[in-house]
N, C-alpha and C positions, 0 to 999 in steps of 0.2 A: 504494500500500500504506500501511496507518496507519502512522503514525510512533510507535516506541517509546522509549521509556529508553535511553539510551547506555550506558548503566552495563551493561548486561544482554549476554552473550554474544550473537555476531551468531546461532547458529541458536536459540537461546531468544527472541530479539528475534523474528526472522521466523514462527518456528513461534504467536507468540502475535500477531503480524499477523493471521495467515491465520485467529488463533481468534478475533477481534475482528469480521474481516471475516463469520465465515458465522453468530457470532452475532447480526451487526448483522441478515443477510438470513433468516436463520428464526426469528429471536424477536427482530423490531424492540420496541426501546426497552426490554427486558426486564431484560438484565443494566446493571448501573448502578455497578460499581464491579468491578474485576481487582486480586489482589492476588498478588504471587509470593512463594512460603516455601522451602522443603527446602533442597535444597543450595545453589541458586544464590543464595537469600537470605544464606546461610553461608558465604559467597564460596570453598564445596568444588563444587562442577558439574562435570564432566569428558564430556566428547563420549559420547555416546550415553548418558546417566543421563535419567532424569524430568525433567521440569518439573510442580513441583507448586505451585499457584492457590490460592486462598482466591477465588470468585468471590461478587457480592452482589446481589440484588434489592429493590427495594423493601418487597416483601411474601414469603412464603413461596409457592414456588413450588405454583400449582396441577396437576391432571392434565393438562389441557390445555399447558400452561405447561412441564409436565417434555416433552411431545412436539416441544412445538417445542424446545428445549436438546436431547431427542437428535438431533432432524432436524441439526441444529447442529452438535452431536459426531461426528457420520456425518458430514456434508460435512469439517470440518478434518480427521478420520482420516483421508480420502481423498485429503488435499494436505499431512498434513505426516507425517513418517518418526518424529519423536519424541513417545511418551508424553507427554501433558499429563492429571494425575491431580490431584481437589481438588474437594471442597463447592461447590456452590453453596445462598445462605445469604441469609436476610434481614439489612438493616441490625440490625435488633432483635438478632437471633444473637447475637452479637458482642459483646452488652453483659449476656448472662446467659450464666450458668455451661454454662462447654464438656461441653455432656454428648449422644452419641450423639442424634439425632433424625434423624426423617423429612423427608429432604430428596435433591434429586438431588444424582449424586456420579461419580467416574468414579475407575476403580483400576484399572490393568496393562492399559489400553487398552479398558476396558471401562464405557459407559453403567450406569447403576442407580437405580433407585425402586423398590425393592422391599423395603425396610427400612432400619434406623438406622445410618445414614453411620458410621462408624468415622471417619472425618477430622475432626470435629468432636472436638476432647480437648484437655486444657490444655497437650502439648507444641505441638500446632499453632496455637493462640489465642496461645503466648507468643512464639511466633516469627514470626506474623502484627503480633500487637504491637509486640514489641521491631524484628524485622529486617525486615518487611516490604518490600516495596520495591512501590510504586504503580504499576500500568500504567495505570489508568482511575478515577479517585476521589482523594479528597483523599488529605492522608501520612496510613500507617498511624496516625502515631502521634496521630492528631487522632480515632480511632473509636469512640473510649471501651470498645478489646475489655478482655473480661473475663480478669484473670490471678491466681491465686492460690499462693503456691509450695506449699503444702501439697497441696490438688488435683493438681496437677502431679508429684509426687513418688510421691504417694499412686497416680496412674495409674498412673504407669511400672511400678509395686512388682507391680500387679497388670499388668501387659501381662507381665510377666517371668513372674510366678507362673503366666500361662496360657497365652499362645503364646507365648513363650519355652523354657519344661520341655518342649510338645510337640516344638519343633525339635528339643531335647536329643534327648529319646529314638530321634528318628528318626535321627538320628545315628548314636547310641550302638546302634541296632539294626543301620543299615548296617553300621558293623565289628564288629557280631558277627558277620556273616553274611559277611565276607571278612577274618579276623583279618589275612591277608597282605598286604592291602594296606598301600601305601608312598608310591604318590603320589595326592594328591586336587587336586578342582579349585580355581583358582587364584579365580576365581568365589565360590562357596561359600566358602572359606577368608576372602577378602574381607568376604561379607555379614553370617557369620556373627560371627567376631572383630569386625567395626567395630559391627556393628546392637548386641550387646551390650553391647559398650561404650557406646555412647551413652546404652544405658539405666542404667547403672553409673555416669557420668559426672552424670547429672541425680538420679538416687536420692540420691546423695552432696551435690551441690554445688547443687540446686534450678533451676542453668540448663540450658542445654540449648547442644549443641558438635554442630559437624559431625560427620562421619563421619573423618575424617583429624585433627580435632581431639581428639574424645574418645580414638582407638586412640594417640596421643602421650603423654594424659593418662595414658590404665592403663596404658602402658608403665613410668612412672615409679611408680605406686600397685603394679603389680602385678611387681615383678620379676621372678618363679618364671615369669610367661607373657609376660615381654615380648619373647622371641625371634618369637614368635607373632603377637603385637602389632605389633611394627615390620615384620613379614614384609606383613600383613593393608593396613598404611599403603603398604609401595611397590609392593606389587601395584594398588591404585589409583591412587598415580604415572605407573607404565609403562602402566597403560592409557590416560592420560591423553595420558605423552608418543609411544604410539604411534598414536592417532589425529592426533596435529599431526605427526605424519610422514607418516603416509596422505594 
C-alpha cells in the first residue's frame, strides 16, 4: 500500500492509499499532485467526517480524462467506507483567482463534470495555501495558490446571503409546521450552528477556523447564543469520543 503522511489520521491515511492506488490504475500518470484541506487540514477531523483533497493535473482535465478519474472514483468508493470530496484542478488553477470553473469534482460521494465545481472558492484556495498538508506534490506552501482576503470575505458574504437564508427558511418553515416540537436532531443542531459560524468567523476576521474553532469563537462574540454554540461544539466532541469507544 502507498505510504502516506504520518501526520494524517490512520483511516484518512489508508482511505487516500486506496485513492492513490486506483488513480494510479485508471488514469496512469494523470493526477500529479494530492492535497488534503477541510477538517483534517484544521486539525478538527472526527471519525466518520469527509476527507476533503485539493487534487492537481498537469493540464485541465479533458473528457476522456474526467472518464478515467470516475472509473477511479468508482473503484476507491468501492474499497473505502469514507467520503473523499474535492476538485480536481490544473497546476495553473491554483495560481488564478479561485472562481467556480469546469472541472471534475466529487461532493457527498458523488462523481461530476457536469458544471462549475463549487470547491474551487477562496475559502478553499486559502486553506489549500495556508494549511494544506501534501500527500503527492511539493509543500503546499511552494504553489504559488492564489489568496486574496477581500475575495474570501466577499465569498463567504455571498455563500450566506444564498445558501445560507435558504437553510434559514427551511428551518424556520419546519417549526412552523410543528410549533411543539422540543427536541431536534443533534446532527443538524451540529451542522447548522458550526457551518454558520465558520462563515461568521471569516466574514469578521478574513481567516478561516474549523468547525469546533469558529462555534468557541461566536460563543464569546455572541453571548445571547452561546448556550447554542457551546451545545453545537460538544455534540461534535461526543461524536468524536464515541466512535474511539466503538
Amino acid at each position: 500500500m502507498t505510504s502516506i503522511e504520518p501526520e494524517l489520521p490512520g483511516p484518512v491515511a489508508d482511505g487516500l492509499a486506496v485513492w492513490l492506488e486506483q488513480h494510479r490504475e485508471f488514469a496512469p500518470g494523470l493526477v500529479e499532485g494530492l492535497y488534503v484541506v477541510g477538517s483534517v487540514a484544521l486539525d478538527d477531523w472526527r471519525p466518520g467526517s469527509d476527507i476533503d483533497i485539493v487534487a492537481t493535473t498537469a493540464d485541465p482535465p479533458t473528457d476522456t480524462e474526467a472518464g478515467q478519474l470516475r472509473a477511479a472514483f468508482e473503484a476507491t468508493r468501492s474499497r473505502v467506507d469514507i467520503t473523499i470530496d474535492g476538485p480536481i484542478v490544473a497546476w495553473s488553477d491554483l495560481a488564478s483567482a479561485p472562481l467556480a470553473a469546469m472541472r471534475p469534482w466529487t461532493l457527498d460521494g458523488e462523481f461530476r463534470f457536469d458544471g462549475d465545481c463549487f470547491e474551487i472558492n477562496p475559502v478553499t484556495w486559502y486553506t489549500l495555501a495556508t494549511r494544506g498538508i501534501p500527500v503527492l506534490g511539493p509543500d503546499a506552501g511552494h504553489l504559488g495558490v492564489q489568496v486574496d482576503v477581500g475575495e474570501r470575505v466577499s465569498w463567504v458574504r455571498e455563500n450566506v446571503d444564498t445558501y445560507w437564508r435558504g437553510v434559514t427558511a427551511q428551518l424556520r418553515g419546519a417549526l412552523d409546521r410543528a410549533p411543539e416540537q422540543q427536541h431536534f436532531d443533534a446532527d443538524a443542531i451540529e451542522w447548522c450552528a458550526l457551518g454558520i459560524a465558520r462563515m461568521l468567523f471569516t466574514s469578521t476576521t478574513g481567516e478561516v477556523a474549523s468547525k469546533s474553532a469558529a462555534g468557541g469563537w461566536a460563543a464569546q462574540v455572541l453571548p445571547d447564543r452561546a448556550v447554542l454554540l457551546r451545545a453545537a461544539v460538544a455534540i461534535r466532541d461526543r461524536h468524536d469520543r464515541d466512535e474511539q469507544v466503538n
